[in-house]
Every structure is written in C-alpha cells, then in structure tokens.
N, C-alpha and C positions, 0 to 999 in steps of 0.2 A: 504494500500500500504506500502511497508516494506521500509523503507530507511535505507542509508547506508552514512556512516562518508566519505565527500568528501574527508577531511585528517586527517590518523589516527592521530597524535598526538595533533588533535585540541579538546580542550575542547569542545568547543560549536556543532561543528560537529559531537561531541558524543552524545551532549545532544539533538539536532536534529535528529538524529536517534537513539535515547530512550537507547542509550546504559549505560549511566551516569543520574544517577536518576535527576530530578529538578521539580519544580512544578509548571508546566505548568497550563499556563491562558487561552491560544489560538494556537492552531495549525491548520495550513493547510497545501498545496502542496508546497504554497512559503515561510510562517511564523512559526517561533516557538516564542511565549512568556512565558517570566517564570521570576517568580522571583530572582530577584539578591540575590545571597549570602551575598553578604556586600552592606545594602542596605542603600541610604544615609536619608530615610525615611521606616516604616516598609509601603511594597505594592510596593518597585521602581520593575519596570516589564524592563525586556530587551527584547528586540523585534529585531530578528534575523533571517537570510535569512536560509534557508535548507542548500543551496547550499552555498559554500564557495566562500566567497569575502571578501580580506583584507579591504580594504576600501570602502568608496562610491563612489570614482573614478573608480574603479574596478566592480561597479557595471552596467549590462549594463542599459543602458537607459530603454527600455522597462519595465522593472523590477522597476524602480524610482517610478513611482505611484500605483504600487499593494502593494509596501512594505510602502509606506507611508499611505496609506489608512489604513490597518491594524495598524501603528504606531497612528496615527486618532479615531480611534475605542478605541484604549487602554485609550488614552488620556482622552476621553467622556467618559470610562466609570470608570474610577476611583474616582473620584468624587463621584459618583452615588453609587461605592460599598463601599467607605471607610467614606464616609462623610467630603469629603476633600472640600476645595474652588475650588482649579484650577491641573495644573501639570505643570513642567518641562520638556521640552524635548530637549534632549540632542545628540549629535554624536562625537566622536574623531576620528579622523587618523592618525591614528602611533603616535603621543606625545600625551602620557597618557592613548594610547588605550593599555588595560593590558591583552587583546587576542586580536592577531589579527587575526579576523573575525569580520565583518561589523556588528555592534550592535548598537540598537537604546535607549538611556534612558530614559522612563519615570517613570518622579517620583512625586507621588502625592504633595501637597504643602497645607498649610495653612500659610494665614497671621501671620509674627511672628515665623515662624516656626523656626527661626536661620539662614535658611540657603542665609552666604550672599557670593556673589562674587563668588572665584572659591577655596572658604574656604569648602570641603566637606567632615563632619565628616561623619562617617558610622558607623550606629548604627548594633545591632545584635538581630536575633528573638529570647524569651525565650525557643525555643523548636522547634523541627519541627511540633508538632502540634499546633503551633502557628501561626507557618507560611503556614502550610496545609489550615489553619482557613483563612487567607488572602488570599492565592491560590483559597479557592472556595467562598470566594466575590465576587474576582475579575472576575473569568467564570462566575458565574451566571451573572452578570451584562453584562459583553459581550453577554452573550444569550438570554438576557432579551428584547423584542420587547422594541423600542425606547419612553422616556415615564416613562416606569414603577419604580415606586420606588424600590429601592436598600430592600433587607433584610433582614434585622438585625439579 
C-alpha cells in the first residue's frame, strides 16, 4: 500500500511514506519504527504514527493502544537484539518535542549506562552500516517468535 506525507514539510511524515530514507525496524498501517538519528544510546528506535498527530492529545483515543502495543513490542524486543538489560520509554509534547509529530522513544538501557535524569547526551553511529547493522537486530528480533534468542 503506497502512503503518502500527511504534511509535506514534516520530517517524519516523509519518513512514513518512505520518501526520506531511515532505517526502519517495524512498519505497519499504523506504525513506522526507525532508528533515531541522534540517538541517546546506539539502537534508541522512535516509534511513530503514519498519520500525522502533533501530540498525544491529538491522538485519537482508539489509536492509544494499537500505537502503544507496537511501542510494547519495541520495548521487549530490544533487549533480546542488542543484549541490553531493560529500555526507556519516553514521549514529549511541544517542550522538547524537536518535530512535531507524535513520537514514541525507546531507548535501550544498561545498568551504568550514564544516563541520568533528563541529562541526554547523544551519541552518533560510526557509519551507516553500522547503524544498518542495528536496524537489522533490531527486525529480526521483532520477527523473531516470542522466546527465541536474539542473533548475534
């Protein structure tokens, strides 16, 4: 099914209709996940509506547990693809939201990892195929029946 940028000048609306390259973890009718560009751990996945919604007030109701199940999914499976402990998940609304279109952050976590408080350095990948190299972790692991060890 071909989708199309609800609003042209929105980043992520492009990137939901594949017009702006990113490196998608999960797609479907409602979700696009992909890896952040500035990511505050390497594997932080944003997980983002198709359709345009500034915020999550904006979002309608029925749409609150299809998007958060997929945010769910991301969650459990990063661990499993990066050999993390847990994740972070995160939302802003307008302060701090640096597109606005409704984005969900998760971000892998290990004990010690530095990251404290709402101190978030952002690190950067050595390459795109470095980051390719976590993009397809992080799918297989999404694809992976529930269970299966992550691989390496």
């Amino acid at each position: 099914m071909p989708y199309r940028a609800d609003v042209a000048d929105c980043v992520f609306c492009q990137i939901a209709a594949g017009q702006l390259p990113a490196h998608v973890v999960l797609a479907d009718d409602l979700v696009v996940a992909f890896l952040d560009a500035r990511p505050l751990f390497k594997g932080h996945v944003l997980v983002i509506t198709r359709e345009h919604y500034p915020t999550l007030a904006d979002l309608p109701a029925e749409l609150t547990g299809p998007l958060f199940s997929q945010v769910r999914r991301v969650s459990a499976a990063l661990p499993a693809a990066l050999g993390g402990q847990g994740t972070f998940v995160a939302l802003n609304n307008v302060v701090s939201q640096s597109v606005p279109h409704l984005h969900v952050h998760v971000v892998p976590r290990t004990r010690g990892d530095g990251l404290r408080g709402f101190f978030w350095p952002r690190q950067k990948y050595a390459s795109e195929a470095e980051a390719a190299s976590y993009a397809r972790r992080i799918a297989a692991a999404l694809s992976a029946p529930a269970g299966t060890p992550p691989a390496r």
